[in-house]
Structure formats: structure tokens, C-alpha cells
C-alpha positions as CSV (number, residue, x, y, z in Angstrom):
1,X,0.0,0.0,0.0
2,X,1.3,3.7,-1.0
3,X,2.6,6.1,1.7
4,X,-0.1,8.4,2.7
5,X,0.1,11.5,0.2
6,X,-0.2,15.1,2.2
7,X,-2.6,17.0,1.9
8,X,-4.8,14.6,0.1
9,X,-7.2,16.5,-2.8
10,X,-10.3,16.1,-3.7
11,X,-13.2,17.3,-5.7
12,X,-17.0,17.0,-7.0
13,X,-17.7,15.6,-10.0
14,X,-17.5,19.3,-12.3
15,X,-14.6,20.6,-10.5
16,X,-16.8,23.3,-8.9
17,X,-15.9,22.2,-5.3
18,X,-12.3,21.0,-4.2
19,X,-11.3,19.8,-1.1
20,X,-8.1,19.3,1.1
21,X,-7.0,16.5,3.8
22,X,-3.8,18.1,5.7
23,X,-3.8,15.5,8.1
24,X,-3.2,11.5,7.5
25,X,-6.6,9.8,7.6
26,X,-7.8,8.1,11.0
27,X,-9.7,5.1,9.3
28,X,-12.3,3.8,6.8
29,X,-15.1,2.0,6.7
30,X,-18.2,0.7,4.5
31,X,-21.3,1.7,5.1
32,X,-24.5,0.3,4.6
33,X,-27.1,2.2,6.1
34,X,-30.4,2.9,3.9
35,X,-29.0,6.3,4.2
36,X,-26.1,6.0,2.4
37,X,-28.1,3.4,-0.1
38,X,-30.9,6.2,-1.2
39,X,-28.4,8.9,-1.1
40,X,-25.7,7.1,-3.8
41,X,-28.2,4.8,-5.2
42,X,-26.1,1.9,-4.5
43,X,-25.6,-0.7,-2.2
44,X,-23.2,0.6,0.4
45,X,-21.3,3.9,0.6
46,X,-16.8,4.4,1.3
47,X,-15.6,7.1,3.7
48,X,-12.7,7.8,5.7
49,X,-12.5,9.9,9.6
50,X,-10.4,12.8,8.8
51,X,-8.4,14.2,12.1
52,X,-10.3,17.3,13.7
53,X,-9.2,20.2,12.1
54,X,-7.2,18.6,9.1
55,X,-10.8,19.1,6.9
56,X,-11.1,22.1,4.7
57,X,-13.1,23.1,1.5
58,X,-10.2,24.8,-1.0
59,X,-12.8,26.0,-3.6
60,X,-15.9,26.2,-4.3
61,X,-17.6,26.5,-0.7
62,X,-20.5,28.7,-2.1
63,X,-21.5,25.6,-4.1
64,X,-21.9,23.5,-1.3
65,X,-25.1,22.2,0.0
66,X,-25.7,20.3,2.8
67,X,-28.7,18.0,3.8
68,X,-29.3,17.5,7.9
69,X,-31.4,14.6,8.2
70,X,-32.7,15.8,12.1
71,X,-32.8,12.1,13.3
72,X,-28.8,12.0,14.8
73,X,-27.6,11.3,11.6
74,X,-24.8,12.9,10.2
75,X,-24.7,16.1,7.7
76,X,-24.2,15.0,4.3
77,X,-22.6,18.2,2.1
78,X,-22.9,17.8,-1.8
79,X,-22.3,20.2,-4.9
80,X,-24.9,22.0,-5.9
81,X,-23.7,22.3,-9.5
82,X,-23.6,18.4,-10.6
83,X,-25.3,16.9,-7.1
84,X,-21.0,15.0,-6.3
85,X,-21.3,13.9,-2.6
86,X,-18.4,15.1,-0.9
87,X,-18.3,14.8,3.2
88,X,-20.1,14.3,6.3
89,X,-20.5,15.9,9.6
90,X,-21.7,14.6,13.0
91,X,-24.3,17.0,13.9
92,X,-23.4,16.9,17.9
93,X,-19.5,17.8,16.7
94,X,-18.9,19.1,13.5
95,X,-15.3,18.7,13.6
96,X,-15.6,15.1,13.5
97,X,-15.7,14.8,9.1
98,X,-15.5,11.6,7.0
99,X,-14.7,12.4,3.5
100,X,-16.3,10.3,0.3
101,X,-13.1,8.1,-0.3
102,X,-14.2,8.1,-4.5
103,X,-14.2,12.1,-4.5
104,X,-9.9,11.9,-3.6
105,X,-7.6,12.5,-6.3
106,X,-5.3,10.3,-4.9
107,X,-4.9,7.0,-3.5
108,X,-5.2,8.1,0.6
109,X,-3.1,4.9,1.8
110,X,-5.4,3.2,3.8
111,X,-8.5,0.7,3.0
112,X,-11.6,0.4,4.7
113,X,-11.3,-1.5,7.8
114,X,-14.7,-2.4,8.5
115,X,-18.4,-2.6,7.7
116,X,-20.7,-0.8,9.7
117,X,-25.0,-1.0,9.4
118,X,-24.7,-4.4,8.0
119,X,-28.6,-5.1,9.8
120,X,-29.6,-2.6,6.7
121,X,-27.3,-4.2,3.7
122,X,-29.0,-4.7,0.5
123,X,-30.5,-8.2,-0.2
124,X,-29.3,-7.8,-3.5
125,X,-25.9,-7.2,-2.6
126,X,-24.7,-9.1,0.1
127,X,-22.0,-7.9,2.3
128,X,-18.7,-10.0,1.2
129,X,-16.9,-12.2,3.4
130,X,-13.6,-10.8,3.2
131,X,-12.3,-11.3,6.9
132,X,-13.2,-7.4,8.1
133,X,-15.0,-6.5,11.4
134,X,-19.1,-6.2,11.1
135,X,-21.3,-4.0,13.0
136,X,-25.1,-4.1,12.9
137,X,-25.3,-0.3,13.9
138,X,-22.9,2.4,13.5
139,X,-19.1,1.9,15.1
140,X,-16.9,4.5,16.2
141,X,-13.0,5.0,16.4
142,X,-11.2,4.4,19.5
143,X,-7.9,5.3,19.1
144,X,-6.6,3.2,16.1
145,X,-9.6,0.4,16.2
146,X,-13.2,0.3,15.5
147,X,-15.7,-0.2,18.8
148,X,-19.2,0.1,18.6
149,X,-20.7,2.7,19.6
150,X,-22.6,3.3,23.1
151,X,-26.3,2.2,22.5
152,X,-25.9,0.5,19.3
């Protein structure tokens, strides 16, 4: 696997947003919420934990959008201009941003380490077997490890 690449770029699908990473990335993970299944019309969604503070939008911030679901679920934040999803925010901490692992320019140097909301996969798309942690609900990070979160 390549060395982590710093900062780590990224952008919407028409270019009118870009993004940077200063920070190498905490972790990955596939999701497989209904969420993340209505919102990229496929079967599970890729993001990576960014470190607090490491997160910023390098162009294009008046193109952003952002859709708060109101339930506990985190902010999604899209491109107005061509509808490219491009991060998420916890609502409770808005410093705590995963970033849509297909929007980087470059490879970030890690791999998803897990699957989280696998009680919500798509029959039609089983989750694999390929040897990484499961968690019915959403997990969190502690430290360098996935854990599941505190009433899930």
C-alpha cells in the first residue's frame, strides 16, 4: 500500500468544489445504512474519519449544500452544481468529518477496515466475506480500532 500522500485533494464531479486533507486519515469503513443506499443509489457507501481540524473546502464553498437529516444522523454536504457527494459531519461535533473516499484524487493509503449497518445491507448485494469486522449499527473509532458505539 502507497505512503499516505499530504494534503490529500479532492473534488465534486464538475470541478466546482475542491477539497483538502492536511492530516493523514484516522480510518475507513463501509457503510451500509439505507442512508447512504438512497443517497448514492447503490448498495453501500466508502468514507474515511479525517483528524479534527485537518478538513477544509479549498474552492468552491458557495456551491456546497448540505442535507441534515434531524434524526442523529450525520450532515451530508454535496455540490450543488452536478449533485458529487463530498463529506459528512456529525451533527453533535462538526469537527468530527468523514470524507467520500471516490471524491480523492489520490490513493489516501489506507483501505476500509470495517463494515458498519450491516442489519440494513442490500439483499441484492450481500456484504462479502472478506475477513473485516461487522457492526449491525454504527461503530466509532477508539484510538486506532473500531468499537461500537454506546447504544448500538
Amino acid at each position: 500500500m502507497p505512503e499516505p500522500v499530504a494534503p490529500l485533494t479532492g473534488h465534486c464531479m464538475c470541478g466546482a468544489v475542491s477539497f483538502e486533507v492536511s492530516e493523514p486519515l484516522v480510518g475507513a469503513a463501509y457503510c451500509h445504512c439505507k442512508r447512504c443506499q438512497r443517497r448514492t443509489g447503490t448498495a453501500f457507501s466508502v468514507t474515511a474519519l479525517t483528524q479534527p481540524g485537518s478538513f477544509s473546502v479549498s474552492a468552491g464553498s458557495e456551491h456546497v449544500r448540505a442535507y441534515a437529516p434531524g434524526d442523529g444522523g450525520w450532515n451530508k454536504f454535496f455540490c450543488a452544481q452536478c449533485g458529487g457527494q463530498l463529506y459528512t459531519s456529525n451533527p453533535d461535533n462538526p469537527d468530527l468529518i468523514a470524507i467520500r473516499m471516490g471524491a480523492l484524487d489520490q490513493d489516501p493509503g489506507i483501505r476500509p477496515q470495517v463494515h458498519q449497518f450491516v442489519d440494513y445491507a442490500a439483499p441484492w448485494e450481500p456484504v462479502p466475506d472478506d475477513g473485516l469486522p461487522r457492526f449491525g449499527e454504527r461503530m466509532t473509532w477508539e484510538g486506532d480500532s473500531p468499537a461500537v458505539q454506546d447504544g448500538a
